[in-house]
mmCIF file as gemmi writes it, N, C-alpha and C atoms, coordinates in Angstrom:
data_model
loop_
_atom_site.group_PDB
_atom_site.id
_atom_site.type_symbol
_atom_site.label_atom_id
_atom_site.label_alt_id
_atom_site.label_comp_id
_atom_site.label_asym_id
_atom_site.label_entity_id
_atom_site.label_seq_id
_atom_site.pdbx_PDB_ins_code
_atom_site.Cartn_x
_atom_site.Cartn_y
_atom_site.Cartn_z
_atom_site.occupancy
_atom_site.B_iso_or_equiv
_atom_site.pdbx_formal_charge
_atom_site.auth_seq_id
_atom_site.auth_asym_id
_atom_site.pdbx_PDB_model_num
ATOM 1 N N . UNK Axp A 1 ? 176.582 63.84 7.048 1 0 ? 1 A 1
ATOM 2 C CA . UNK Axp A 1 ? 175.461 63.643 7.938 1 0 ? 1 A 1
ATOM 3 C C . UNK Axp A 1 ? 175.831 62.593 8.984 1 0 ? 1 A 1
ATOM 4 N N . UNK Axp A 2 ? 175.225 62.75 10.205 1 0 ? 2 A 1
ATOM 5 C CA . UNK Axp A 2 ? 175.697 62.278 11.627 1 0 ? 2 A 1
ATOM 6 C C . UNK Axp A 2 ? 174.76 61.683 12.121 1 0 ? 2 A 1
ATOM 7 N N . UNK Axp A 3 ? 174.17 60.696 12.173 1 0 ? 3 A 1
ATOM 8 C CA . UNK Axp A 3 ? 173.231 59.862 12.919 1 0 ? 3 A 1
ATOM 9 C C . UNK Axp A 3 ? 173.539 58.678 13.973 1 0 ? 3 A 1
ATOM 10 N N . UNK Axp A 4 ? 172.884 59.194 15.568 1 0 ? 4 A 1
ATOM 11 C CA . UNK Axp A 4 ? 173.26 58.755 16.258 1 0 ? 4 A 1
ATOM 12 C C . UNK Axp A 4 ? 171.954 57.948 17.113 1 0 ? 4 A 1
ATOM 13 N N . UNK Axp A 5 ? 171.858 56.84 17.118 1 0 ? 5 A 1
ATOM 14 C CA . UNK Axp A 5 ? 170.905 56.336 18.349 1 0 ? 5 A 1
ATOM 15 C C . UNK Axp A 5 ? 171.696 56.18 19.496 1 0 ? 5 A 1
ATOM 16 N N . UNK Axp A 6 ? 170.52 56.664 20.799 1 0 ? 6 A 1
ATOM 17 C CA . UNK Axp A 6 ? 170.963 56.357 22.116 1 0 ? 6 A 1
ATOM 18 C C . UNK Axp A 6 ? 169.45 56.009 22.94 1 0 ? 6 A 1
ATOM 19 N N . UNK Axp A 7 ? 170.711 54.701 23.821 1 0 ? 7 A 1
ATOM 20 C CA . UNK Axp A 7 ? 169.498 54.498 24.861 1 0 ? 7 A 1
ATOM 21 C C . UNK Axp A 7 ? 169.682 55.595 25.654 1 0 ? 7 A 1
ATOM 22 N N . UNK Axp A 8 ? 168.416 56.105 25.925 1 0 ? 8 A 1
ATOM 23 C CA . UNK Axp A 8 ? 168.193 57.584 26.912 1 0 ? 8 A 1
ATOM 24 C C . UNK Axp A 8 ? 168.381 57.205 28.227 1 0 ? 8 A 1
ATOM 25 N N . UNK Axp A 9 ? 168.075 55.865 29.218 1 0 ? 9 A 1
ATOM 26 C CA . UNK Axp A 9 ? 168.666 56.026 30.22 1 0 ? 9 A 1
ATOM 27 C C . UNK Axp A 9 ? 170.182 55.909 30.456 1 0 ? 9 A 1
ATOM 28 N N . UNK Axp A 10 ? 170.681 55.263 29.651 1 0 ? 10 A 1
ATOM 29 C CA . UNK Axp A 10 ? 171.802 54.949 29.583 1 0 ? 10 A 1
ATOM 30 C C . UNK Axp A 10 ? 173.054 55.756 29.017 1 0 ? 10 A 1
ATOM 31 N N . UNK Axp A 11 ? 172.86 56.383 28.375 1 0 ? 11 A 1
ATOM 32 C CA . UNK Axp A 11 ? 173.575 57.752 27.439 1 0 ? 11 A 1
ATOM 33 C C . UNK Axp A 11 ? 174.256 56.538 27.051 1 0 ? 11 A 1
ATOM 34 N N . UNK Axp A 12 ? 174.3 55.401 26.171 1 0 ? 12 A 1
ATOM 35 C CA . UNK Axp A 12 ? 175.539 55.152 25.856 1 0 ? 12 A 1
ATOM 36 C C . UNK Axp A 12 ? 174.766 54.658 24.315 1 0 ? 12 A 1
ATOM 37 N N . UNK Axp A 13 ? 175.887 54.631 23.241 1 0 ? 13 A 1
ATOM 38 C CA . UNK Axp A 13 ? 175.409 54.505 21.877 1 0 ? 13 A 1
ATOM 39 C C . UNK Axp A 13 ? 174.891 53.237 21.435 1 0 ? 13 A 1
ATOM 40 N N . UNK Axp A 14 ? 173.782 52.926 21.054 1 0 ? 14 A 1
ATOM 41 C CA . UNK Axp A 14 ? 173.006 51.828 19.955 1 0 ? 14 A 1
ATOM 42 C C . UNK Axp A 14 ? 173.584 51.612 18.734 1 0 ? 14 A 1
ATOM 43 N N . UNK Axp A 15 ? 173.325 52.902 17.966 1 0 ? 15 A 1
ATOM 44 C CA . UNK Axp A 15 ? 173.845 52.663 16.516 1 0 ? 15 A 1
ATOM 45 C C . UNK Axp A 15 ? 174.339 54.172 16.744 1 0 ? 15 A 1
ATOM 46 N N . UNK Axp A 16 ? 175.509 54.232 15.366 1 0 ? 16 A 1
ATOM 47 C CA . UNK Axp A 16 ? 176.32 55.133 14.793 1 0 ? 16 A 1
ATOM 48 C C . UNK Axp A 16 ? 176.715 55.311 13.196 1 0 ? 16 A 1
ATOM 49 N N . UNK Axp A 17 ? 175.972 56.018 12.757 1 0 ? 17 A 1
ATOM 50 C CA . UNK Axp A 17 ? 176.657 56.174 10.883 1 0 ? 17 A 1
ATOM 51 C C . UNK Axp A 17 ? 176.645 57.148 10.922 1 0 ? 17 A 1
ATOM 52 N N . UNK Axp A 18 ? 177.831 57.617 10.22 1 0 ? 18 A 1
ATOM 53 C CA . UNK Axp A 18 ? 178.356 59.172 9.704 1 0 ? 18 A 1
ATOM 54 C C . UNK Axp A 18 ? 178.653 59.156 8.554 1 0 ? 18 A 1
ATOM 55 N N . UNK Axp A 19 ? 178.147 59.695 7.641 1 0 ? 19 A 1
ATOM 56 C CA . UNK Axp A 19 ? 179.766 59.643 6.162 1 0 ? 19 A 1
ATOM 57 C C . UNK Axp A 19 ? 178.751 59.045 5.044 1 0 ? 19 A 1
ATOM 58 N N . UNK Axp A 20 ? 177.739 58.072 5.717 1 0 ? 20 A 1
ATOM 59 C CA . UNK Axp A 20 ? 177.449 56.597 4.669 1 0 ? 20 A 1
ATOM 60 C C . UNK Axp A 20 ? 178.108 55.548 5.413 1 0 ? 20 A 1
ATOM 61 N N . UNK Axp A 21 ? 178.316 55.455 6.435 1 0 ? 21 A 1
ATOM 62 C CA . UNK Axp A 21 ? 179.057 54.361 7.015 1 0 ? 21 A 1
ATOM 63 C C . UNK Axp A 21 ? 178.951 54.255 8.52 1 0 ? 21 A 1
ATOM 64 N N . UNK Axp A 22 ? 178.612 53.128 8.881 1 0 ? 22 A 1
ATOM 65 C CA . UNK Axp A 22 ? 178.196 52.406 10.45 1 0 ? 22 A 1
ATOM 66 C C . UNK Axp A 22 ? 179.618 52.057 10.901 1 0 ? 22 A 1
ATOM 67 N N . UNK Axp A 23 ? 179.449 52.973 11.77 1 0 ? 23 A 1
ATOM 68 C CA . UNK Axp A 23 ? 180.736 53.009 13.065 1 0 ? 23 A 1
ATOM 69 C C . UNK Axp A 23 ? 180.195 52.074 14.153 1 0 ? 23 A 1
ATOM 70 N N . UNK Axp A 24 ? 181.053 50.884 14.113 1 0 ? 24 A 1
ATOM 71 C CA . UNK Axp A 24 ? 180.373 49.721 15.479 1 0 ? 24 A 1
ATOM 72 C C . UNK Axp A 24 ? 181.29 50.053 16.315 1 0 ? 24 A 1
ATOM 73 N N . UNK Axp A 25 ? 182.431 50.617 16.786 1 0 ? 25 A 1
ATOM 74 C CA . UNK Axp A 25 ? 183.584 51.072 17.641 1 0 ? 25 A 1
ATOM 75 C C . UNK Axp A 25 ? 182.738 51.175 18.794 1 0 ? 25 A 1
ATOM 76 N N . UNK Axp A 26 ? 181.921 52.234 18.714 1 0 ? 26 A 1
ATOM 77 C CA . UNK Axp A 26 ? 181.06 53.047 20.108 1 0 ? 26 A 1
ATOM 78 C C . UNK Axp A 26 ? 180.139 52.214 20.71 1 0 ? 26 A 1
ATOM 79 N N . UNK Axp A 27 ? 179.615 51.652 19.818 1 0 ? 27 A 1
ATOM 80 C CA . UNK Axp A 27 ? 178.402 50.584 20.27 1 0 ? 27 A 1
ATOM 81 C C . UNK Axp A 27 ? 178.192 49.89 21.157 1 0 ? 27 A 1
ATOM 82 N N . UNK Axp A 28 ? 177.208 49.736 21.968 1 0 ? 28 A 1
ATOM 83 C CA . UNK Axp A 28 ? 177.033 48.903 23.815 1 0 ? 28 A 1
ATOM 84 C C . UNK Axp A 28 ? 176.933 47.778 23.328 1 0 ? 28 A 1
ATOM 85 N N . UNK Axp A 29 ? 178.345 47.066 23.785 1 0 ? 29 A 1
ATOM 86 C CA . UNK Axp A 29 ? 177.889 45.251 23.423 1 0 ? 29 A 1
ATOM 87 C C . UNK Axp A 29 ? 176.706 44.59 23.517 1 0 ? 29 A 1
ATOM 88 N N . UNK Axp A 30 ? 175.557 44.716 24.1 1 0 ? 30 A 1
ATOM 89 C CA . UNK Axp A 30 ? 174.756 44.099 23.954 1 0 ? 30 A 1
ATOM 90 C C . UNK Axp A 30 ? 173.385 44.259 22.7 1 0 ? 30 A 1
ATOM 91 N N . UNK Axp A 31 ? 174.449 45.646 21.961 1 0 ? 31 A 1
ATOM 92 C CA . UNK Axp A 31 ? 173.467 45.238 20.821 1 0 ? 31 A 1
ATOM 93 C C . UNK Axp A 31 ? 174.712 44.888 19.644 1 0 ? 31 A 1
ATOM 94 N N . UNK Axp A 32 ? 175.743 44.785 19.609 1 0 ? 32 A 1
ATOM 95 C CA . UNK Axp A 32 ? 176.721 44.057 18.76 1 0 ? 32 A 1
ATOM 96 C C . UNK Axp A 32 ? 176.224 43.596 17.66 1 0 ? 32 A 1
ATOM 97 N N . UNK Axp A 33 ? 176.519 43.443 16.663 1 0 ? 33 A 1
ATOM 98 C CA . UNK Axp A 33 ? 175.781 42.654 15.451 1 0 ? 33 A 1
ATOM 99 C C . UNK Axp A 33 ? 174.281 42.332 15.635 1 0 ? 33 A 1
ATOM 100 N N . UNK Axp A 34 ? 173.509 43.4 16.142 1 0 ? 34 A 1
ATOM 101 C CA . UNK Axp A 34 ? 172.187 43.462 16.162 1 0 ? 34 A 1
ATOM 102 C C . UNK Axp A 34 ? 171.339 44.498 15.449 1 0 ? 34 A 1
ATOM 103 N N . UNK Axp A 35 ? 172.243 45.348 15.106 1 0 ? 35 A 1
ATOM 104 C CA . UNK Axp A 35 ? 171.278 46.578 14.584 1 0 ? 35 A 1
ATOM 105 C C . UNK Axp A 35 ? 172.002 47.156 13.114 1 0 ? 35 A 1
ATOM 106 N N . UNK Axp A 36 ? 171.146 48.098 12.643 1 0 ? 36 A 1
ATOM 107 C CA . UNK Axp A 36 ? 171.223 48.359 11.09 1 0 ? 36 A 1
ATOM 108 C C . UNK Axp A 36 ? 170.615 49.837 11.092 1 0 ? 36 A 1
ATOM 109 N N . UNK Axp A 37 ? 170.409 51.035 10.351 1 0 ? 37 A 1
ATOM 110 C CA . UNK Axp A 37 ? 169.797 51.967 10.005 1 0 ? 37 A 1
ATOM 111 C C . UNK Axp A 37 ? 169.356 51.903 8.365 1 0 ? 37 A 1
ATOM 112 N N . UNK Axp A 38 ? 168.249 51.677 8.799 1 0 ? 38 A 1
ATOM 113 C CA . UNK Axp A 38 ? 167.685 51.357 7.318 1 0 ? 38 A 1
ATOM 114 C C . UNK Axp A 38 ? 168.072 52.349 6.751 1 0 ? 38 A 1
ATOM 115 N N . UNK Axp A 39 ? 168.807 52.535 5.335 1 0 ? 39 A 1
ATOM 116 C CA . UNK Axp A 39 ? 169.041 53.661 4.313 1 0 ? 39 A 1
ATOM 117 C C . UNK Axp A 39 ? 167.872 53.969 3.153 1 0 ? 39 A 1
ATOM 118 N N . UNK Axp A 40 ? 167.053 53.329 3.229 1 0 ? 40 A 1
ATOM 119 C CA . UNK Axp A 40 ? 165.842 53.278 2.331 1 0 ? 40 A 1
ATOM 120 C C . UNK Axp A 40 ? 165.456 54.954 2.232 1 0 ? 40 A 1
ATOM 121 N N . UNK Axp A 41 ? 165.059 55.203 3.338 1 0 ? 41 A 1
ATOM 122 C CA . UNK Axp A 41 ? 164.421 56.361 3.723 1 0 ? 41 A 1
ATOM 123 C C . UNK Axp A 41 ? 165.369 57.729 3.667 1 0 ? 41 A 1
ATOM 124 N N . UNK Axp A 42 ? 166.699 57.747 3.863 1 0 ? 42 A 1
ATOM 125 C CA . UNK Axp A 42 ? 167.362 58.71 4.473 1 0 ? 42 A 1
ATOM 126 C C . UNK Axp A 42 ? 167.36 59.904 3.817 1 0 ? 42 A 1
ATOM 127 N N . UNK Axp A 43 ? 167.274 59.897 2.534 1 0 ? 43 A 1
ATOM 128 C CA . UNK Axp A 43 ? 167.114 61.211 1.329 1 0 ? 43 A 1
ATOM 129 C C . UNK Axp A 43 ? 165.929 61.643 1.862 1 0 ? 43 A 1
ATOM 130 N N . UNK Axp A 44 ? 164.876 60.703 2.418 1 0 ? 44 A 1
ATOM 131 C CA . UNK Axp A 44 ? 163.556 61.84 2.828 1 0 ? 44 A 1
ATOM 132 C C . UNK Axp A 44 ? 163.37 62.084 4.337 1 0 ? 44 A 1
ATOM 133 N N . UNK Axp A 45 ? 164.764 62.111 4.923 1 0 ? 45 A 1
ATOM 134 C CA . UNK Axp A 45 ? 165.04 62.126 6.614 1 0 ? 45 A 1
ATOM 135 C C . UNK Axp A 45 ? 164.35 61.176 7.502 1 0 ? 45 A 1
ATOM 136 N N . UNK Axp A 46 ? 163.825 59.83 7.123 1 0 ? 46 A 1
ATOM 137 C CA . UNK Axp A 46 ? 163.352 58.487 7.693 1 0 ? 46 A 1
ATOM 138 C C . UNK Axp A 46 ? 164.597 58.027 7.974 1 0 ? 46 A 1
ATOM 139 N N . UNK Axp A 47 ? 165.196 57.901 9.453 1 0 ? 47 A 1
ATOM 140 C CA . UNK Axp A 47 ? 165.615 56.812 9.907 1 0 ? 47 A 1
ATOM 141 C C . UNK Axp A 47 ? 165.683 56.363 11.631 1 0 ? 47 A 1
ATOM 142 N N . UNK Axp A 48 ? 165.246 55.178 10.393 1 0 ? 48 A 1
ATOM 143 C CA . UNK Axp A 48 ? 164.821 53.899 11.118 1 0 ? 48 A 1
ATOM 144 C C . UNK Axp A 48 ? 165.657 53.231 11.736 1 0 ? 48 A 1
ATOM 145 N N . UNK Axp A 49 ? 165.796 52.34 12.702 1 0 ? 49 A 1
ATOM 146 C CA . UNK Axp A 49 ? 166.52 51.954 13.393 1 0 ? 49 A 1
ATOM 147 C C . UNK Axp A 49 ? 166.358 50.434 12.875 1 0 ? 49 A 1
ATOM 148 N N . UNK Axp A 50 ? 166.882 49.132 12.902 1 0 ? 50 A 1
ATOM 149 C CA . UNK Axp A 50 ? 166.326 48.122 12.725 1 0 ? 50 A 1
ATOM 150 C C . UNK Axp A 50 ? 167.122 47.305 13.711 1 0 ? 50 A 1
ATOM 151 N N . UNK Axp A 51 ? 166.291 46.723 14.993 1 0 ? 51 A 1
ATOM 152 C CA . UNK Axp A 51 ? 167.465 45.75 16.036 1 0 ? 51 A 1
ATOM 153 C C . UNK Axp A 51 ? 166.824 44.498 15.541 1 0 ? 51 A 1
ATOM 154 N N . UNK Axp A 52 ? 167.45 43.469 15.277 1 0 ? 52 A 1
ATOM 155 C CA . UNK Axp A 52 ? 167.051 42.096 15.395 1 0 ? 52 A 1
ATOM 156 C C . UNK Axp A 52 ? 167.405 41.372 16.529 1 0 ? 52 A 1
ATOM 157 N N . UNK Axp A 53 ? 166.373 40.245 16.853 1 0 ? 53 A 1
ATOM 158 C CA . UNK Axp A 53 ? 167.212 39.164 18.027 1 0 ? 53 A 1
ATOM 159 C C . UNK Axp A 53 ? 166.392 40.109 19.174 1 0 ? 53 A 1
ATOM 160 N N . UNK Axp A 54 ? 165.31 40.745 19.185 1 0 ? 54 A 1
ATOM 161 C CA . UNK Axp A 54 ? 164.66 41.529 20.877 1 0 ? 54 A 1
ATOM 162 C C . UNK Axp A 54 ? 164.72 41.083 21.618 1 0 ? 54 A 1
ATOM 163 N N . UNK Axp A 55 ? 165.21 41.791 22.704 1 0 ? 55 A 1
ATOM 164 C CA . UNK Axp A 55 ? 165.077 40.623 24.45 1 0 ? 55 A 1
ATOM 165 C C . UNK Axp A 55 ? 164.607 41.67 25.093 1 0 ? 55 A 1
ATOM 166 N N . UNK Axp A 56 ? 163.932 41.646 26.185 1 0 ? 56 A 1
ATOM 167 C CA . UNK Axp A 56 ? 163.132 42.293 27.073 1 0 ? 56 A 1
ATOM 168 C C . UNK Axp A 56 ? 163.963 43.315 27.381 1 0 ? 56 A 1
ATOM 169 N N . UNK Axp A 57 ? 165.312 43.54 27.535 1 0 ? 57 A 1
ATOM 170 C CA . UNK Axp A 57 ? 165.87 44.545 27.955 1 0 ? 57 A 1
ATOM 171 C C . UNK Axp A 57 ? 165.898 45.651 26.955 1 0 ? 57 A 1
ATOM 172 N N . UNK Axp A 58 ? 165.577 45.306 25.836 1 0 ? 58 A 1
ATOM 173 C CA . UNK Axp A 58 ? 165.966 46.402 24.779 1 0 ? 58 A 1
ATOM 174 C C . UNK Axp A 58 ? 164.369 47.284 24.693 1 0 ? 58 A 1
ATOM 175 N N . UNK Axp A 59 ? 163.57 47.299 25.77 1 0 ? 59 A 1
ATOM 176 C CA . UNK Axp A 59 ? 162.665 47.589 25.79 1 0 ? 59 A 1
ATOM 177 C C . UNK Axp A 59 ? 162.726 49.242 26.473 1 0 ? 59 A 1
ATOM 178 N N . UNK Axp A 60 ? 162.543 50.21 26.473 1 0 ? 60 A 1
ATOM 179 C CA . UNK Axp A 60 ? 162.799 51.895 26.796 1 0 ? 60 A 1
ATOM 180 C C . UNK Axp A 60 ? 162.968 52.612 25.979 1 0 ? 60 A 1
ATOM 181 N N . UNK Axp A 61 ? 163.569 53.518 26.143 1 0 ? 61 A 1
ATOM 182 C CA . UNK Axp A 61 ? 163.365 55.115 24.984 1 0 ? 61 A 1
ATOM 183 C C . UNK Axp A 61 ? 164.598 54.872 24.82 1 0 ? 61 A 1
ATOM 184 N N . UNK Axp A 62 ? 164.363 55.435 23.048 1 0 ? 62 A 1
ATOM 185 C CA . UNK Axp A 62 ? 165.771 55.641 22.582 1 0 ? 62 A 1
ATOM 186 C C . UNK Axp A 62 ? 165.412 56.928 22.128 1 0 ? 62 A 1
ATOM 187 N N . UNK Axp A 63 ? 166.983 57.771 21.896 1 0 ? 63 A 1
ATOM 188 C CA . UNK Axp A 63 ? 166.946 58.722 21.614 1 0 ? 63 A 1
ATOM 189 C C . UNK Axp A 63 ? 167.541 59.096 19.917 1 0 ? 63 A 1
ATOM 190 N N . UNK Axp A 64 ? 167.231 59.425 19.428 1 0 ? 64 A 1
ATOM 191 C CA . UNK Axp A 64 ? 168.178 59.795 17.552 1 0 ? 64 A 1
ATOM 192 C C . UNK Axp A 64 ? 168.392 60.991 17.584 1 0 ? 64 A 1
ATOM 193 N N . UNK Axp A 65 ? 169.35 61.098 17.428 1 0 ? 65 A 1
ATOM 194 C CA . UNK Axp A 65 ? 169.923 62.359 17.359 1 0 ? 65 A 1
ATOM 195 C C . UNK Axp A 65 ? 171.045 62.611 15.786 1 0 ? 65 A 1
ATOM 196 N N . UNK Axp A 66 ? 170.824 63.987 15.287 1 0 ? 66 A 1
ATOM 197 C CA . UNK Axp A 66 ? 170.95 64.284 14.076 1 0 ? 66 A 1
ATOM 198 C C . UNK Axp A 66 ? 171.518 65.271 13.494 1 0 ? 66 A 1
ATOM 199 N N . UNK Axp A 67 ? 172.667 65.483 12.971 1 0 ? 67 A 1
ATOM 200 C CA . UNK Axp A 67 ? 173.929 66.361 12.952 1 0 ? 67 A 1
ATOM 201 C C . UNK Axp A 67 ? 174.034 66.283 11.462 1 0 ? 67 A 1
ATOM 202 N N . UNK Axp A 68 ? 173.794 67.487 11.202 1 0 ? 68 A 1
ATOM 203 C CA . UNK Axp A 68 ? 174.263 68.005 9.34 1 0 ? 68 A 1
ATOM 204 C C . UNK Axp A 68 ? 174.368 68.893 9.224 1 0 ? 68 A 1
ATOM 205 N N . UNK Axp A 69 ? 176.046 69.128 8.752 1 0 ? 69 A 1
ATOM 206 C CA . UNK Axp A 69 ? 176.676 70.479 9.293 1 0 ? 69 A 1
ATOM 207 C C . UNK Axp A 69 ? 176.57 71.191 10.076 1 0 ? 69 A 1
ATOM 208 N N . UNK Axp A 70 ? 175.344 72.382 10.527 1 0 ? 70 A 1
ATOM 209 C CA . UNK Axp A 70 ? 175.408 73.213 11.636 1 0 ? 70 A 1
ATOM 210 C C . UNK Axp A 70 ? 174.11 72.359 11.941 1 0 ? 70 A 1
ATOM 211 N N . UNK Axp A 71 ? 172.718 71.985 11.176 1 0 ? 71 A 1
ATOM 212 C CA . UNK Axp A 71 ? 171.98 71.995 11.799 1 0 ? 71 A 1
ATOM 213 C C . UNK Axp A 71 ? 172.281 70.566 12.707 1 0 ? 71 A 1
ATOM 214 N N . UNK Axp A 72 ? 170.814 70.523 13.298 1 0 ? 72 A 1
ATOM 215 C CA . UNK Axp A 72 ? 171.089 69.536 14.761 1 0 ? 72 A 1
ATOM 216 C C . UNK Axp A 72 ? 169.429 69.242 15.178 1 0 ? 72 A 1
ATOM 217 N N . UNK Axp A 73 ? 168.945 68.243 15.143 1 0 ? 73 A 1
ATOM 218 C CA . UNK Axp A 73 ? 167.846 67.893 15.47 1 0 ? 73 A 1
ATOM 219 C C . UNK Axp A 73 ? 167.854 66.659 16.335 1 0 ? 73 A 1
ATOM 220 N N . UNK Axp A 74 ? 166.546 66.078 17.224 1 0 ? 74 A 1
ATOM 221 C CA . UNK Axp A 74 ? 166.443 65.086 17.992 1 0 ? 74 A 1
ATOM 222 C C . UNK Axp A 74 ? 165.394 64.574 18.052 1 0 ? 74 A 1
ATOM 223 N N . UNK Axp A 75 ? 164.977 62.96 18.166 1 0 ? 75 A 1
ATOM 224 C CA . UNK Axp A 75 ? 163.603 62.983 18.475 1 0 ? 75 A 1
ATOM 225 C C . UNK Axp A 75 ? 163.938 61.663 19.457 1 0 ? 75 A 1
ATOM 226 N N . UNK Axp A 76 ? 162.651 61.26 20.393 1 0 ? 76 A 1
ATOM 227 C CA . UNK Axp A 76 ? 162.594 60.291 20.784 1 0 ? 76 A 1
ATOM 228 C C . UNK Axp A 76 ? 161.831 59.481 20.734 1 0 ? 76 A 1
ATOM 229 N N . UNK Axp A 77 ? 162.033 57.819 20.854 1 0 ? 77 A 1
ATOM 230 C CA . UNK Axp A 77 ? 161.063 57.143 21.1 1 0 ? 77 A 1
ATOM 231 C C . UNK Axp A 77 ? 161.035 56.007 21.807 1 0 ? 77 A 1
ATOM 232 N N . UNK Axp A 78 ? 159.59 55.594 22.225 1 0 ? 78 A 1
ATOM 233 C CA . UNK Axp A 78 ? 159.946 54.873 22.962 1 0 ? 78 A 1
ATOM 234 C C . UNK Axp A 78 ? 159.638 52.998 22.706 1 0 ? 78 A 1
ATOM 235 N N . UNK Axp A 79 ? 160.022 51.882 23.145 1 0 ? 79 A 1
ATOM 236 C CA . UNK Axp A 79 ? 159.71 50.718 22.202 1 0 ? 79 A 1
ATOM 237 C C . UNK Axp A 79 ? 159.717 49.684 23.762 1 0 ? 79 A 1
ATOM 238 N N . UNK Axp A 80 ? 158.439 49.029 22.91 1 0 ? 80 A 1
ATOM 239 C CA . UNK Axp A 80 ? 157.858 48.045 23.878 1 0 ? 80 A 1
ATOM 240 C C . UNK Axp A 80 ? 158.259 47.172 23.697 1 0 ? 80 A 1
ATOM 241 N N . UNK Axp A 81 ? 158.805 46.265 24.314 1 0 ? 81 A 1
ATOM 242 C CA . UNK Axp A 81 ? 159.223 44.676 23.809 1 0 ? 81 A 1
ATOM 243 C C . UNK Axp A 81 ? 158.083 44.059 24.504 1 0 ? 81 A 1
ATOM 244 N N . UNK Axp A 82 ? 157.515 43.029 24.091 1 0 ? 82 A 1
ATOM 245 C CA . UNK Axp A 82 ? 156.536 42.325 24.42 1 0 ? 82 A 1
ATOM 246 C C . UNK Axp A 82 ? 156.763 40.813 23.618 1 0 ? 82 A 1
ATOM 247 N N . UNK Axp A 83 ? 155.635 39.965 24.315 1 0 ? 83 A 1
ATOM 248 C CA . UNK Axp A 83 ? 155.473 38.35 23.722 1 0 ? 83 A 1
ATOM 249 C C . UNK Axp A 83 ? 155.892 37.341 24.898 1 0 ? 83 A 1
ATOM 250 N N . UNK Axp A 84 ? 156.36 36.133 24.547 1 0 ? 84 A 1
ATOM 251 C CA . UNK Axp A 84 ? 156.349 35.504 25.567 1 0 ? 84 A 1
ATOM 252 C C . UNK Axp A 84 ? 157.893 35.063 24.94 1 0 ? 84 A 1
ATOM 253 N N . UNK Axp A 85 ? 158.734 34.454 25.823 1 0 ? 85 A 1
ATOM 254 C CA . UNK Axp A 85 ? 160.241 34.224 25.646 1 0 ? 85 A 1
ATOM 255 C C . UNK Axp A 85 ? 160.576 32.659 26.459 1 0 ? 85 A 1
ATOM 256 N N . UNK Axp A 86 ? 161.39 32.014 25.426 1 0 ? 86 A 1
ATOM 257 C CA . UNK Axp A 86 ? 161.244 30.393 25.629 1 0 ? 86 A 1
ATOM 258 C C . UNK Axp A 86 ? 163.329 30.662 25.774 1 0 ? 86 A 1
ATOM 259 N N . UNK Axp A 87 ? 163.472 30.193 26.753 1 0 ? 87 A 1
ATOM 260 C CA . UNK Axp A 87 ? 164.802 30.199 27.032 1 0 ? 87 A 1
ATOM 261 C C . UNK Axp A 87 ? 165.18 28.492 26.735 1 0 ? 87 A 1
């Protein structure tokens, strides 16, 4: 099984696990040691994305996309970053 997040404007990869295992190779540096796919869920096709550390930019649609064997599914969503930010 093939699970892929993408930021949708960006086509470029968030997160990556295939196998049972998170491929950080592909990953857009600016989420680097920020994100996780929760495995809790995955036997009942829940997954979750988990970014820690939010900054206003990580705010837009992502896309998941989903590869097991032939089949192939997608969904999107979209995530608000909000609050106030103390630099």
């Amino acid at each position: 099984m093939e699970v892929r997040w993408i930021r949708d404007d960006l086509s470029e990869t968030v997160h990556h696990y295939r196998n049972g295992e998170d491929l950080y190779g592909e990953q857009m540096g600016a989420y680097a040691g920020r994100t996780e796919l929760v495995r809790d869920g995955l036997s009942d096709g829940i997954l979750d994305l988990r970014i820690t550390g939010l900054r206003p930019s990580d705010d837009g649609q992502y896309v998941c996309i989903v590869k097991d064997g032939d089949a192939y599914d997608e969904a999107t969503v979209h995530l608000v970053v909000s609050g106030q930010w103390l630099d």
